[in-house]
C-alpha positions in Angstrom: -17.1 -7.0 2.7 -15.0 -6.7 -0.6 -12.4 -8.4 -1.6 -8.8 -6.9 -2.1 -9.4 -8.3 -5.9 -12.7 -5.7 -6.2 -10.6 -2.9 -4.6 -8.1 -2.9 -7.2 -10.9 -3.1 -9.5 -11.9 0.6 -8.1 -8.6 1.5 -7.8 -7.9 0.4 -11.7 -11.0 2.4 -13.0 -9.2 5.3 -11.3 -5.9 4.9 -13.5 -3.9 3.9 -10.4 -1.1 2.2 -11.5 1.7 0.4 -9.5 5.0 2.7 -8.9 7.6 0.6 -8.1 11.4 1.3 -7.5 14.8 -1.1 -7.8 16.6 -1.7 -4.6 20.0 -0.3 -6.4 18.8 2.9 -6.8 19.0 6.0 -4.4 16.9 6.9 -1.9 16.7 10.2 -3.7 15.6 8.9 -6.6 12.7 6.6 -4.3 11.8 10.6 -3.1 11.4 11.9 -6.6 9.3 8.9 -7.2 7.2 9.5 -4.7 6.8 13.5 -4.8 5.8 13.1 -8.5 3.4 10.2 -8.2 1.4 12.0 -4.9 2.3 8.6 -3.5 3.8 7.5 0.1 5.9 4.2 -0.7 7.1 2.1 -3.6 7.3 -1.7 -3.6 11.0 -2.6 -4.2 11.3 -4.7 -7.1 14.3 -6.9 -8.3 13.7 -9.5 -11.3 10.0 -8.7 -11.2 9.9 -9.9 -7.7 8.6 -7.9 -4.4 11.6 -7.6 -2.0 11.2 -4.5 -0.1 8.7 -1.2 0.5 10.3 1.4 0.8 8.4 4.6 2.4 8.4 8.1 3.7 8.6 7.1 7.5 11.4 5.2 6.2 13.2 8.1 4.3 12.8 10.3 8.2 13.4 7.8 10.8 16.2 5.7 9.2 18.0 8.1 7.0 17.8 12.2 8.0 17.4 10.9 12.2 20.2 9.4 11.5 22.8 12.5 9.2 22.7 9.8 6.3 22.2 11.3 2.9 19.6 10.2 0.4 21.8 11.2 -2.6 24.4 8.4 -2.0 22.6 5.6 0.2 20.5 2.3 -1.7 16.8 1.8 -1.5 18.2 -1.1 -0.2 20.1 -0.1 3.0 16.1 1.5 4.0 13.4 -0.9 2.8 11.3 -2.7 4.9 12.0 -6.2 4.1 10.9 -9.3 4.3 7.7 -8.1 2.5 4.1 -9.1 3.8 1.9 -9.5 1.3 -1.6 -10.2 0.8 -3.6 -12.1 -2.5 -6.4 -11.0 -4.2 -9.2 -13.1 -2.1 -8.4 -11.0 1.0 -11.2 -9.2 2.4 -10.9 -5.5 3.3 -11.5 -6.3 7.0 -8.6 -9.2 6.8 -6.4 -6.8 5.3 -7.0 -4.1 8.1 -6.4 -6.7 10.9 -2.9 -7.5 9.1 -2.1 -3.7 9.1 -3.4 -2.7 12.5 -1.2 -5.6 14.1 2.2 -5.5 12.0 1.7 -1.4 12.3 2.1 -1.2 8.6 0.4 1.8 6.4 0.7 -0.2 2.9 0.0 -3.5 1.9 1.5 -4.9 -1.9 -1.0 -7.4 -3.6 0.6 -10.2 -4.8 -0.8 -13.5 -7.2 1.3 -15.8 -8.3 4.6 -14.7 -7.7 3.1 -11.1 -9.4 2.5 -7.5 -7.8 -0.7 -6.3 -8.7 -1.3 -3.4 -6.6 0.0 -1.9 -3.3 -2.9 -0.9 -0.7 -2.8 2.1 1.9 -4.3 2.1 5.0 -6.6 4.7 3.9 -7.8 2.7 1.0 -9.1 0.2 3.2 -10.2 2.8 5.8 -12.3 4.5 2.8 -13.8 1.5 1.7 -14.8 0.3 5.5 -17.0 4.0 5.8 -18.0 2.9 2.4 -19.7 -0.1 3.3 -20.9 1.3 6.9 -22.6 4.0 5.1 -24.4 1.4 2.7 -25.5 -0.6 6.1 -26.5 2.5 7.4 -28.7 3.0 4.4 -30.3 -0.4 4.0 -31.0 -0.1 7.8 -32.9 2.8 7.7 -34.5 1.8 4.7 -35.8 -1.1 6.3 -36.7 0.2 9.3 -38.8 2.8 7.2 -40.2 0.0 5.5 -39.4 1.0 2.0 
């Protein structure tokens, strides 16, 4: 299986970037984010550390079920915090047993203190078929005898 380091790698050739959000600002403003960058969470970031994700779920469960508005409440009153994280030598299958058991959709990357990268679940999911397929392949190949 891949690492989360050779993932990124992909995910870097594709000009994915890391779209983050300060815990100060508005909800509204996380939204914005979000809509414009096709993306659905930010890492919260204060002083170039993580503290928080902040996500859609987040924005309908804990803001609009509950009559708040997004124009005057903090990314911070909403985030998921504390923060798991994951480094760079996780494998894509570790990765999707930390998700399947927390219940989380995205997973930040951190090394040394830095974020480099925030996983979805269906980065991980697409690179598991990825990697079936390939088995699939070599199997039949063999089997073949080629």
């Amino acid at each position: 299986m891949k690492t989360v380091a050779q993932l990124l790698k992909l995910k870097a050739s594709q000009n994915q970037q890391v779209h983050t959000i300060k815990p100060d600002q508005m909800v509204l403003e996380a939204l914005m984010k979000m809509a414009e960058k096709n993306v659905g969470a930010l890492p919260v970031v204060e002083n170039g550390e993580i503290v928080g994700v902040i996500s859609e779920r987040d924005y309908a469960r804990k803001l609009v079920l509950k009559g708040r508005s997004s124009v005057g409440t903090p990314v911070k009153e909403i985030m998921n915090s504390p923060v798991i994280t994951v480094d760079s030598h996780q494998t894509v299958e570790t990765c999707m047993g930390i998700m399947t058991d927390k219940h989380l959709r995205h997973l930040p990357v951190v090394e040394n203190g830095q974020l480099l990268g925030l996983l979805s679940i269906g980065d991980l999911v697409k690179e598991a078929i990825a990697e079936q397929a390939e088995l699939i392949q070599q199997l039949e190949q063999y089997i073949r005898g080629e």
